[in-house]
py3Dmol code that shows the C-alpha trace and the ligand (Angstrom):
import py3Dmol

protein = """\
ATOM      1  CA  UNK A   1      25.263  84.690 203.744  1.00  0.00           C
ATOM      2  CA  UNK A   2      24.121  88.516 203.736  1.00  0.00           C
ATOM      3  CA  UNK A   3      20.637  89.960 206.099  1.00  0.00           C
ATOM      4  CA  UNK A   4      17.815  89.581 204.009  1.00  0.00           C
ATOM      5  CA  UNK A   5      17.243  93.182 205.195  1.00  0.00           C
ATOM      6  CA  UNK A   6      20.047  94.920 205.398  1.00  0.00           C
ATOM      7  CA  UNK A   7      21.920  93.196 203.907  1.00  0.00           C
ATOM      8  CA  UNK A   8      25.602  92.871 205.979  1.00  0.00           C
ATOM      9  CA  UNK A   9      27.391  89.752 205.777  1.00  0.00           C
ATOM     10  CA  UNK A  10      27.515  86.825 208.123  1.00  0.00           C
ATOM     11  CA  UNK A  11      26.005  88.835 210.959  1.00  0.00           C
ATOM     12  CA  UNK A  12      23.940  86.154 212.271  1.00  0.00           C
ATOM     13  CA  UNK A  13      23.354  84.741 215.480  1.00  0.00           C
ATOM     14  CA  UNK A  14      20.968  81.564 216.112  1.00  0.00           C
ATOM     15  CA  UNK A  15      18.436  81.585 218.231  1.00  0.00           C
ATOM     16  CA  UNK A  16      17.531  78.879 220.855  1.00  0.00           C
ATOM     17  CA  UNK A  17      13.856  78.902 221.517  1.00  0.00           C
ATOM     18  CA  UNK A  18      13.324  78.646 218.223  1.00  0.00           C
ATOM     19  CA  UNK A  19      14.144  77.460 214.440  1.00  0.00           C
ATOM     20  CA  UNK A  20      15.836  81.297 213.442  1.00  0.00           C
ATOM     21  CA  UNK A  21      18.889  83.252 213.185  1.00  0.00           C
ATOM     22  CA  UNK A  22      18.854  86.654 214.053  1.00  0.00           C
ATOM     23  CA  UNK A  23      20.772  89.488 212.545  1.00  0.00           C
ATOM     24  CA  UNK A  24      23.101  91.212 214.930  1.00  0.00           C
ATOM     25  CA  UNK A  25      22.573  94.772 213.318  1.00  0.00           C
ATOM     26  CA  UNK A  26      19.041  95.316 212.329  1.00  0.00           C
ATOM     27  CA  UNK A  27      17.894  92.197 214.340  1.00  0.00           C
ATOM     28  CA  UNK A  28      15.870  90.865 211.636  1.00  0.00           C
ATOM     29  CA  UNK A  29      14.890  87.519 211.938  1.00  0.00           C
ATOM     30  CA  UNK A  30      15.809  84.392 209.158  1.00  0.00           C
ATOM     31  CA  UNK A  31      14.059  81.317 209.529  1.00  0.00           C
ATOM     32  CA  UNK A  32      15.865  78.730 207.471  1.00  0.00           C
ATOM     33  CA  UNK A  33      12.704  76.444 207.240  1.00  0.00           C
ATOM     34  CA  UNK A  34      10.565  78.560 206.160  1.00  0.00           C
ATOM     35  CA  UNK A  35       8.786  77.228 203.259  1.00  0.00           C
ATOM     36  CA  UNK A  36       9.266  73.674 203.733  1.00  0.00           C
ATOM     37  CA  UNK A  37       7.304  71.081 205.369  1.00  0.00           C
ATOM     38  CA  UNK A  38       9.912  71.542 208.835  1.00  0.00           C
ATOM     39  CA  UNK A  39       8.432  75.046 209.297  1.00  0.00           C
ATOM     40  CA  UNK A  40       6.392  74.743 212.700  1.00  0.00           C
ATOM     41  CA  UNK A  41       7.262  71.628 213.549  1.00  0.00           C
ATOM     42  CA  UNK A  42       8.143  71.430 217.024  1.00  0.00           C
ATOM     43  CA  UNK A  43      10.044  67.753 215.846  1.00  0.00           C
ATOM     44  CA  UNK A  44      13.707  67.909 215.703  1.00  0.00           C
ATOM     45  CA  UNK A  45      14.881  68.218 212.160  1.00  0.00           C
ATOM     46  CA  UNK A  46      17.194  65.098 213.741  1.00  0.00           C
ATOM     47  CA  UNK A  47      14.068  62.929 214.000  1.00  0.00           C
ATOM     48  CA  UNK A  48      12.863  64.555 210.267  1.00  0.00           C
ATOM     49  CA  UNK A  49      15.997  63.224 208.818  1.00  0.00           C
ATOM     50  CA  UNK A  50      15.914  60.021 210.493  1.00  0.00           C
ATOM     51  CA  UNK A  51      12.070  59.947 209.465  1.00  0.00           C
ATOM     52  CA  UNK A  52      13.260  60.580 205.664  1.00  0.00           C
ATOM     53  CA  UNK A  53      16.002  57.822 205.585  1.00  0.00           C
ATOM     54  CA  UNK A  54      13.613  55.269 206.962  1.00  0.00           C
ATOM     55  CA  UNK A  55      10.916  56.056 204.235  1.00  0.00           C
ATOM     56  CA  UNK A  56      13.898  56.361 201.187  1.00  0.00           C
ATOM     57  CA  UNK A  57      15.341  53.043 201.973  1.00  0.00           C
ATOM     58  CA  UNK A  58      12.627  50.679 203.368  1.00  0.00           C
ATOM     59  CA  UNK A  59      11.870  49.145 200.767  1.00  0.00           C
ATOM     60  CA  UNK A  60       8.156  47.632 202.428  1.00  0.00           C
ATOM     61  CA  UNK A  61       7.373  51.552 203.290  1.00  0.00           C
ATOM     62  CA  UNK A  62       7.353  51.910 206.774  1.00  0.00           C
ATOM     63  CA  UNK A  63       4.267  52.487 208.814  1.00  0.00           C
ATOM     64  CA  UNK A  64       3.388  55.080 211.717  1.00  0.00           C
ATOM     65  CA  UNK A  65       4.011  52.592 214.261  1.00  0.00           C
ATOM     66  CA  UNK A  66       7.431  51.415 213.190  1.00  0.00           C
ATOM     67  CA  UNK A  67       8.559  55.089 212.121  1.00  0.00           C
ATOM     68  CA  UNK A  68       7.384  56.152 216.164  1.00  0.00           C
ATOM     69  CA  UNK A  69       9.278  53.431 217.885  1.00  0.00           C
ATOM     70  CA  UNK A  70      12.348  53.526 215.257  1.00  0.00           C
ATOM     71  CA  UNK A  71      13.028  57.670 215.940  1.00  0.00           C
ATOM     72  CA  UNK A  72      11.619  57.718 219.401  1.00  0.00           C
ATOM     73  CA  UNK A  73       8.308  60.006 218.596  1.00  0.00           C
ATOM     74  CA  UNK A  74       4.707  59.299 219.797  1.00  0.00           C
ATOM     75  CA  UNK A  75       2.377  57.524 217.123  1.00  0.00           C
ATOM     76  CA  UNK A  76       0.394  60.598 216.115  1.00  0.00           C
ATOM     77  CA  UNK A  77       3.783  62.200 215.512  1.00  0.00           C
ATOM     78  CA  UNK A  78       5.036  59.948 213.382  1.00  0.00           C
ATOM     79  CA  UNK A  79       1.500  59.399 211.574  1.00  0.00           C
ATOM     80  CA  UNK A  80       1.650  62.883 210.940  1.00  0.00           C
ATOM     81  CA  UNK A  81       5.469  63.188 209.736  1.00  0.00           C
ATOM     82  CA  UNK A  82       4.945  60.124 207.305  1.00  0.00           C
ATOM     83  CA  UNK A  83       1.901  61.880 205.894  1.00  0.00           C
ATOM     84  CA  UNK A  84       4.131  65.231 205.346  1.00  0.00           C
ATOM     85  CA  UNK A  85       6.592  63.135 203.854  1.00  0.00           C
ATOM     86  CA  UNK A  86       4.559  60.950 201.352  1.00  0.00           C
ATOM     87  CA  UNK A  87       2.208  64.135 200.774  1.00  0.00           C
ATOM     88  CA  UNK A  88       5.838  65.859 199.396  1.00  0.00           C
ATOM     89  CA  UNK A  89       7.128  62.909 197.338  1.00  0.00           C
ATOM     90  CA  UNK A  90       3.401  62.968 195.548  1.00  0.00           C
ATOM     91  CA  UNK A  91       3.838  66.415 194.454  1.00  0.00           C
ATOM     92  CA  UNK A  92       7.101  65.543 192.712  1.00  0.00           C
ATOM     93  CA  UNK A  93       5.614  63.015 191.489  1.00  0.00           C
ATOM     94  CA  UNK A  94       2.818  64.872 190.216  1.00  0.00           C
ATOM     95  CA  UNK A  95       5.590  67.224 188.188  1.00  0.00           C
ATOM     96  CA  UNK A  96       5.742  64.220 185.534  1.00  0.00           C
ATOM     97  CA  UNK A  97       3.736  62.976 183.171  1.00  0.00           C
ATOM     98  CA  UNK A  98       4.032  59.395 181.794  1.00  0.00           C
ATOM     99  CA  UNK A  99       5.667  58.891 178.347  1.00  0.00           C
ATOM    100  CA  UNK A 100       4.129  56.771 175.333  1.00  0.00           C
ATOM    101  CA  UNK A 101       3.875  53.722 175.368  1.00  0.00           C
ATOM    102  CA  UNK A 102       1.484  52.996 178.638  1.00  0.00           C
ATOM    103  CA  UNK A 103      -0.730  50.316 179.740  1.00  0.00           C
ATOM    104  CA  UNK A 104      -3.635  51.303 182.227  1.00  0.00           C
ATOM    105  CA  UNK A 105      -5.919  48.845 183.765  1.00  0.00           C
ATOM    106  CA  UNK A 106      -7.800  49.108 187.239  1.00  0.00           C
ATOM    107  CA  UNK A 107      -8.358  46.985 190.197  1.00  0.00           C
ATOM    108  CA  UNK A 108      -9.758  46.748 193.773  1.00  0.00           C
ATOM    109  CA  UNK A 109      -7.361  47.387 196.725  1.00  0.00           C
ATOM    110  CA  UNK A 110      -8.798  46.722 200.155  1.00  0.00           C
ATOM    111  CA  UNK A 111      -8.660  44.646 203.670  1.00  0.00           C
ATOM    112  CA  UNK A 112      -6.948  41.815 202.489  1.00  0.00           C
ATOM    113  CA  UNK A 113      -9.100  39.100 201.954  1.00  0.00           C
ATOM    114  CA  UNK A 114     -10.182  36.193 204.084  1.00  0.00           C
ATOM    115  CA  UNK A 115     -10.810  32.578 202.993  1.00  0.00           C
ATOM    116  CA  UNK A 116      -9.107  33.416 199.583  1.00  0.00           C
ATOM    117  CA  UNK A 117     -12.109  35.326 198.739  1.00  0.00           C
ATOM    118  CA  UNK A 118     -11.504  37.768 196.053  1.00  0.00           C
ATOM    119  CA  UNK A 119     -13.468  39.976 193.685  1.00  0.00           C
ATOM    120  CA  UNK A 120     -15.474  42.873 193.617  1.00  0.00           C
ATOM    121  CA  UNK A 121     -16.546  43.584 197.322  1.00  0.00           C
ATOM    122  CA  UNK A 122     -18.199  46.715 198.766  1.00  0.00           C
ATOM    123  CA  UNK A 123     -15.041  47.108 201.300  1.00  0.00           C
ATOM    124  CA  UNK A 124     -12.984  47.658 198.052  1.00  0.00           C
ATOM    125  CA  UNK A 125     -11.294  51.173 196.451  1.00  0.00           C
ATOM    126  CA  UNK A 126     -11.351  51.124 192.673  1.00  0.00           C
ATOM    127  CA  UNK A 127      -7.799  52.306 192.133  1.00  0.00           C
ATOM    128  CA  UNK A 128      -6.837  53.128 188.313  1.00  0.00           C
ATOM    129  CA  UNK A 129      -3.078  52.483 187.528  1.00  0.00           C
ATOM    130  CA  UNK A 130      -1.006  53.591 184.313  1.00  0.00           C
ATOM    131  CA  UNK A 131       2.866  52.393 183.398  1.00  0.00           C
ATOM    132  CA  UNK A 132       4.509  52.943 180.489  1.00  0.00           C
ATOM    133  CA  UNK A 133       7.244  50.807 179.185  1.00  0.00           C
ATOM    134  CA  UNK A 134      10.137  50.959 176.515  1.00  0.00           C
ATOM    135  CA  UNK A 135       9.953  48.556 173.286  1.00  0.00           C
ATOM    136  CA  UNK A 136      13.678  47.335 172.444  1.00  0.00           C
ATOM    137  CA  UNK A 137      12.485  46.276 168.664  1.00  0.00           C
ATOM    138  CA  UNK A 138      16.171  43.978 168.617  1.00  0.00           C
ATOM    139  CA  UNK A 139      15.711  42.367 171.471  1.00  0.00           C
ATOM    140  CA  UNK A 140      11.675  41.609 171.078  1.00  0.00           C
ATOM    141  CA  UNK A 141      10.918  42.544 174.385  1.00  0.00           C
ATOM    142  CA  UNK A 142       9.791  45.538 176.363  1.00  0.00           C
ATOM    143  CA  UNK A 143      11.066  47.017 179.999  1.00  0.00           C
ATOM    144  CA  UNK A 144       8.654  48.136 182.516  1.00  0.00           C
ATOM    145  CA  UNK A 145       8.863  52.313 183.113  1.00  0.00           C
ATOM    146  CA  UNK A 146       7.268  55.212 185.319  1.00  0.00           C
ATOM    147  CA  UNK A 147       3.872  54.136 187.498  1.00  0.00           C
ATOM    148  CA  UNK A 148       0.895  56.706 188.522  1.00  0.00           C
ATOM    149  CA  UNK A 149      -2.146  55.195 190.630  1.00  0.00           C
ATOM    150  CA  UNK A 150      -5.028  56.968 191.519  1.00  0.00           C
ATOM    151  CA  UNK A 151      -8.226  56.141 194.016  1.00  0.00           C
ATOM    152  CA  UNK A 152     -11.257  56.654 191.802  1.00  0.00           C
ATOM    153  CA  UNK A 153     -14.787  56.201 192.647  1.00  0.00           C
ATOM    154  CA  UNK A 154     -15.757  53.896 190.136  1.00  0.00           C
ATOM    155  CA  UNK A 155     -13.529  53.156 187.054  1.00  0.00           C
ATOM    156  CA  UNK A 156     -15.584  54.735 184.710  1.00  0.00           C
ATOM    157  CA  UNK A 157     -14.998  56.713 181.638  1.00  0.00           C
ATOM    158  CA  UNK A 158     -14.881  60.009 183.574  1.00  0.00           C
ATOM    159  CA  UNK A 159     -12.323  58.779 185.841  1.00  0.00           C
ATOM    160  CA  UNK A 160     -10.614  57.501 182.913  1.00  0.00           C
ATOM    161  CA  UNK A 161     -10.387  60.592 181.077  1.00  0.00           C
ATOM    162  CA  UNK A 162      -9.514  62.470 184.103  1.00  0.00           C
ATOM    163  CA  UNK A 163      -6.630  59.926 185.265  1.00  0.00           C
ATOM    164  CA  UNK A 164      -5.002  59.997 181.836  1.00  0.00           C
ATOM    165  CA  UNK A 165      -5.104  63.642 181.244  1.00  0.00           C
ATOM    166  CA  UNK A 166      -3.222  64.429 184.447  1.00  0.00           C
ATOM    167  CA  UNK A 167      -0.967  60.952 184.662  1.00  0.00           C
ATOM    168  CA  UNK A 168      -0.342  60.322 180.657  1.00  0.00           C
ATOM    169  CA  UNK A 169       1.484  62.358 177.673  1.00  0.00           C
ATOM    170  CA  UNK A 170      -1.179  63.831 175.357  1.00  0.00           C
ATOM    171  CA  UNK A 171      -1.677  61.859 172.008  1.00  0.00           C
ATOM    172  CA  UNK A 172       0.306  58.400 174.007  1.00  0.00           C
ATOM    173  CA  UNK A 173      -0.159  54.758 172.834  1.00  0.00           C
ATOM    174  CA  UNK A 174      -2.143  53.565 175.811  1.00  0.00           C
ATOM    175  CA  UNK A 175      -3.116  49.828 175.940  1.00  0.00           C
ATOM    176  CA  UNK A 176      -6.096  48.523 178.048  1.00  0.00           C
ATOM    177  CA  UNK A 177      -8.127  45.455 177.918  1.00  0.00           C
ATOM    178  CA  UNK A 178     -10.906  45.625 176.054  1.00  0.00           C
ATOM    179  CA  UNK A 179     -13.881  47.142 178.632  1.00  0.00           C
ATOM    180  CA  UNK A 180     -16.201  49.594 177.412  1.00  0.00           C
ATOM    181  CA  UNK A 181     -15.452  52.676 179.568  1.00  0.00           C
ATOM    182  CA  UNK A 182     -11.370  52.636 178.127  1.00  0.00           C
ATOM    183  CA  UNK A 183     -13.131  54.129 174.671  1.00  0.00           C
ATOM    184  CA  UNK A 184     -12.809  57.424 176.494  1.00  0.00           C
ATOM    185  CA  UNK A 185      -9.629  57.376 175.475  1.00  0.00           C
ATOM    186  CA  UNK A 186      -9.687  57.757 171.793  1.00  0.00           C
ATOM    187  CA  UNK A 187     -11.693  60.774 172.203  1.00  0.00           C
ATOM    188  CA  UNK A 188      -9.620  62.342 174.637  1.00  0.00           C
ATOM    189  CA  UNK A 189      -6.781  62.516 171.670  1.00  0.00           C
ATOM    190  CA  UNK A 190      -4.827  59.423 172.700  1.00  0.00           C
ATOM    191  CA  UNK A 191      -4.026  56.397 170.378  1.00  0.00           C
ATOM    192  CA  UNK A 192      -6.009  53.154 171.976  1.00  0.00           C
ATOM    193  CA  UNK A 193      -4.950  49.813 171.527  1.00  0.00           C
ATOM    194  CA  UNK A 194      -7.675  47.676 173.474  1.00  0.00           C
ATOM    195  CA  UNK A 195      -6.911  44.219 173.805  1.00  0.00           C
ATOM    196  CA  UNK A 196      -9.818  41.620 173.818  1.00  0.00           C
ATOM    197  CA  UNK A 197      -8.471  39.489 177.112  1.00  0.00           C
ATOM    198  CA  UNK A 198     -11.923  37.676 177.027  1.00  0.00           C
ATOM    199  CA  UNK A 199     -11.714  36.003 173.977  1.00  0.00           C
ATOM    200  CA  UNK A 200      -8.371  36.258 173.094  1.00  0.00           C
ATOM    201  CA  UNK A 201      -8.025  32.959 174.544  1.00  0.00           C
ATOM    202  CA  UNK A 202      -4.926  34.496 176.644  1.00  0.00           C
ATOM    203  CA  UNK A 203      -4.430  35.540 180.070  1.00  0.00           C
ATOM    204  CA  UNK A 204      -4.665  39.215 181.110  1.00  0.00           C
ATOM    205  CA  UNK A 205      -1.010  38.957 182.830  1.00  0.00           C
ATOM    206  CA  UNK A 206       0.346  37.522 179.171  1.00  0.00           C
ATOM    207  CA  UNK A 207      -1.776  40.190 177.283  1.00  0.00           C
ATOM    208  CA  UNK A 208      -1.072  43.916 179.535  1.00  0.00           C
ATOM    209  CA  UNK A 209       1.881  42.604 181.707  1.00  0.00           C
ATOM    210  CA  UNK A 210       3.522  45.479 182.983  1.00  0.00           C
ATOM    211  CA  UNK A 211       0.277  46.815 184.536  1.00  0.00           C
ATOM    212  CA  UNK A 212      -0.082  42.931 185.847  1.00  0.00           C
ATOM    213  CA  UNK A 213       3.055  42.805 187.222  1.00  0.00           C
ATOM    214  CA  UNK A 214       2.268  46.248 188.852  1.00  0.00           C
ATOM    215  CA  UNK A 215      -0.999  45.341 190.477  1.00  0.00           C
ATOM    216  CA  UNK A 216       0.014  42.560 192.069  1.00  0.00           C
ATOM    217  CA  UNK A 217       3.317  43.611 193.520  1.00  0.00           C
ATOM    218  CA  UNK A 218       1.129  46.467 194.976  1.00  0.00           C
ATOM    219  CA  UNK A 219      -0.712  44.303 196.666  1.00  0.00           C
ATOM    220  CA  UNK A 220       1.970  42.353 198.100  1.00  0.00           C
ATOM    221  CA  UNK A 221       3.028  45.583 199.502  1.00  0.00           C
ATOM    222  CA  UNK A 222       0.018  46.690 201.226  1.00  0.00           C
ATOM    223  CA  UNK A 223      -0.267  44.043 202.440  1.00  0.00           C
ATOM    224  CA  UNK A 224       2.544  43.271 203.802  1.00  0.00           C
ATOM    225  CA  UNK A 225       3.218  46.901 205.270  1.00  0.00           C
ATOM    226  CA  UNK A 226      -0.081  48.019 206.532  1.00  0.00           C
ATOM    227  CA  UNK A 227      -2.265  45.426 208.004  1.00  0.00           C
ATOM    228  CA  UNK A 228      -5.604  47.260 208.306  1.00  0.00           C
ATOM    229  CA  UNK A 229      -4.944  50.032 205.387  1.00  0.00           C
ATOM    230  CA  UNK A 230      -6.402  53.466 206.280  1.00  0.00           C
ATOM    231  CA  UNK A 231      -8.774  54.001 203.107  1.00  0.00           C
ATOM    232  CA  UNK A 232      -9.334  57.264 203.377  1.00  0.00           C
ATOM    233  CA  UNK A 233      -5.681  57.669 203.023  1.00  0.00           C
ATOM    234  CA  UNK A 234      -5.282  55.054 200.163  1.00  0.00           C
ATOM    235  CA  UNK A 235      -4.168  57.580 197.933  1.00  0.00           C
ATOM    236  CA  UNK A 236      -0.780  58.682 199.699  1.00  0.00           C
ATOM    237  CA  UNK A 237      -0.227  54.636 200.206  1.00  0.00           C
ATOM    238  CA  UNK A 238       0.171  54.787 196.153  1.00  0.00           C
ATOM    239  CA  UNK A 239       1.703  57.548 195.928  1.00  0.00           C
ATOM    240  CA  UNK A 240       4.896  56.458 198.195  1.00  0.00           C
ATOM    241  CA  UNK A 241       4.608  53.509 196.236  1.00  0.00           C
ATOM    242  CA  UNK A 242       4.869  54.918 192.838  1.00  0.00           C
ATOM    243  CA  UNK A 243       7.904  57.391 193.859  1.00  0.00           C
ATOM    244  CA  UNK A 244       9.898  54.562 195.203  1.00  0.00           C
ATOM    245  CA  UNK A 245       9.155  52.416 192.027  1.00  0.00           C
ATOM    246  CA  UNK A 246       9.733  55.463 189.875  1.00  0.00           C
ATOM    247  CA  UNK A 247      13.060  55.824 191.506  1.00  0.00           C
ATOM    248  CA  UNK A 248      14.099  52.120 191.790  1.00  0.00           C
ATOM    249  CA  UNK A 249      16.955  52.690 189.121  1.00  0.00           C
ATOM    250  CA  UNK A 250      18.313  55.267 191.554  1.00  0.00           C
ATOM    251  CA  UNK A 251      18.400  53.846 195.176  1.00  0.00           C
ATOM    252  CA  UNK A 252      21.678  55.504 196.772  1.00  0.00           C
ATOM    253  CA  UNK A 253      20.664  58.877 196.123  1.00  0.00           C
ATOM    254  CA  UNK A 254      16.801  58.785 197.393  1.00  0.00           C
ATOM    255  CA  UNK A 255      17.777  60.024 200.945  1.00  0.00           C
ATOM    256  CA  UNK A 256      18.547  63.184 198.963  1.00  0.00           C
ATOM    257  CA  UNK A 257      15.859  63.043 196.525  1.00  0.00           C
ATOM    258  CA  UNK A 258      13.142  62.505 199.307  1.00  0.00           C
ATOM    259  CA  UNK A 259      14.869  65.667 201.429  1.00  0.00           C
ATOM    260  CA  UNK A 260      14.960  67.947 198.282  1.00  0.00           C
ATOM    261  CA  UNK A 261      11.005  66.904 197.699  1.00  0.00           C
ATOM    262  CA  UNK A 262      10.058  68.101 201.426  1.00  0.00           C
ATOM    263  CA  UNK A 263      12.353  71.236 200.958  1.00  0.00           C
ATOM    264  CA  UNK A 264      10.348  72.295 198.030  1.00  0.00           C
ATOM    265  CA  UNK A 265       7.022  71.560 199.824  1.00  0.00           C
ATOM    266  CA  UNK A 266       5.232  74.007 201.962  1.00  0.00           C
ATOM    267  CA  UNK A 267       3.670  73.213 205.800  1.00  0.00           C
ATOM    268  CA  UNK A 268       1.098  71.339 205.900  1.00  0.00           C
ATOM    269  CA  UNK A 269      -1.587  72.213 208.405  1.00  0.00           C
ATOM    270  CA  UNK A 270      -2.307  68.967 210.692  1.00  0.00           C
ATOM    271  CA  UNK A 271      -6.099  69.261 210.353  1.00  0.00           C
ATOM    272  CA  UNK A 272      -5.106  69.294 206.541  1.00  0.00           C
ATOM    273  CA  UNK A 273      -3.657  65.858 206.932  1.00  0.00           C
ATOM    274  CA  UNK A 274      -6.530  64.417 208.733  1.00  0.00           C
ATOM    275  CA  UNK A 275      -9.266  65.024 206.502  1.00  0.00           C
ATOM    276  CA  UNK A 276      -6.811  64.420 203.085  1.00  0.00           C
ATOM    277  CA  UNK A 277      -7.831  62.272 200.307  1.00  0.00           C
ATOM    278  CA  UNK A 278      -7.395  63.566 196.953  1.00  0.00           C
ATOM    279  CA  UNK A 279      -8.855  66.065 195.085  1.00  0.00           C
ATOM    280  CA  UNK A 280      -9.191  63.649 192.712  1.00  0.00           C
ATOM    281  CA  UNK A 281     -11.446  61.491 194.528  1.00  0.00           C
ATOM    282  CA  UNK A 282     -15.043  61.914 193.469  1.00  0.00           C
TER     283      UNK A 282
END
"""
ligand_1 = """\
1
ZN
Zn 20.339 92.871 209.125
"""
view = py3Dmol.view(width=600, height=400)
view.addModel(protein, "pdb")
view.setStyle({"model": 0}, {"cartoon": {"style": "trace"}})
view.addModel(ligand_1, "xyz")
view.setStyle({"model": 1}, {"stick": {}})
view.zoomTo()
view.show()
């Protein structure tokens, strides 16, 4: 390695009071973290790795409070780091859009329900999810692909449009059941196949069943994983959620995957964190 400044080789000392190597010459200063979401962090990049393996591999996600007493932070700490990290593997995420054939369907994620009572309650988040899948014509059946979720503020055809645009291949197959606001998407240039669930005599999970099968193993992991969700932060929830499913094919190598994602992310102010839901959120 050469001075960024004056460029002599492997004249560089590190520094102890703080992340930086300094060059012995001009006495320029290097700061190997700048850029990423390690800059300014006054964590040990020890505890950031440790942080990273236990989101890669867990398979439940791991909350703030586990994360703390697992690398030997303090809660806000580790609330914080998990948000960098999620907040990074979103990005990524964001990078891709999902390729033709998708199904998209919405549902209501919230405190998990007591006495079995489900529906539309005012506690709820309208969350729109998209997954496309691969038709094997010789086999007759189809495999489950890529997931995006988003928090919306009603599933309407706004949000629709919106959601697809940024999470969906222009001009895709998308299949939905067969409400009204899911018309949006015929105008907005993709091909629509709405099913009529209602009267098609047929269950929903028969008729769209990789979004099904979706839903309700993301509810089995919020619920199981974070008892008393943080709404406001709903939105990262999914988005860990979708990068791990997105990557289930490739499980040994998502320590490094999840590393080169906060690499490749810049600081994140905390107060940033705090009041963070998505921009998408209306
Ligand atoms: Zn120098």
């Amino acid at each position: 390695m050469s001075c960024h400044r004056c460029s002599k080789k492997a004249f560089y000392k590190r520094i102890n009071t703080r992340r930086a190597y300094q060059c012995r010459h001009c006495k320029a200063f290097a700061y190997p973290t700048a850029g990423t979401i390690f800059h300014r962090t006054r964590t040990p990049l020890k505890a950031w790795f440790l942080a990273i393996f236990c989101v890669a591999f867990d398979k439940r996600g791991v909350s703030a409070l586990q994360l703390a007493d697992q690398i030997g932070v303090d809660y806000n700490t580790a609330w914080a780091m998990l948000h960098r990290i999620r907040r990074a593997m979103a990005t990524r995420d964001a990078q891709y859009h999902l390729p033709s054939p998708v199904e998209m369907d919405d549902t209501l994620i919230g405190a998990p329900t007591v006495g079995g009572k489900r529906g539309r309650g005012t506690d709820k988040t309208p969350v729109l999810v998209a997954i496309s899948f691969v038709l094997n014509p010789a086999a007759k059946e189809e495999y489950t692909g890529f997931a995006k979720m988003q928090v919306v503020a009603s599933p309407g055809r706004e949000s629709i449009r919106e959601f697809a645009r940024q999470c969906v291949t222009p001009g895709s197959h998308v299949r939905t059941d067969a409400n009204f606001p899911y018309r949006v998407l015929t105008e907005s240039g993709f091909v629509h196949q709405p099913i009529d669930v209602k009267n098609s005599g047929r269950k929903a999970h028969v008729l769209l069943p990789h979004v099904h099968t979706c839903i309700s193993n993301l509810k089995t992991f919020i619920q199981g994983t974070y008892h008393g969700l943080d709404d406001g932060h709903l939105q990262h929830y999914l988005d860990e959620y979708c990068y791990r499913f997105n990557r289930r094919k490739h499980r040994p190598e998502l320590f490094d995957r999840v590393l080169l994602a906060c690499l490749e992310m810049p600081e994140t102010p905390f107060y940033s964190l705090r009041k963070a839901t998505s921009a998408l959120t209306q």
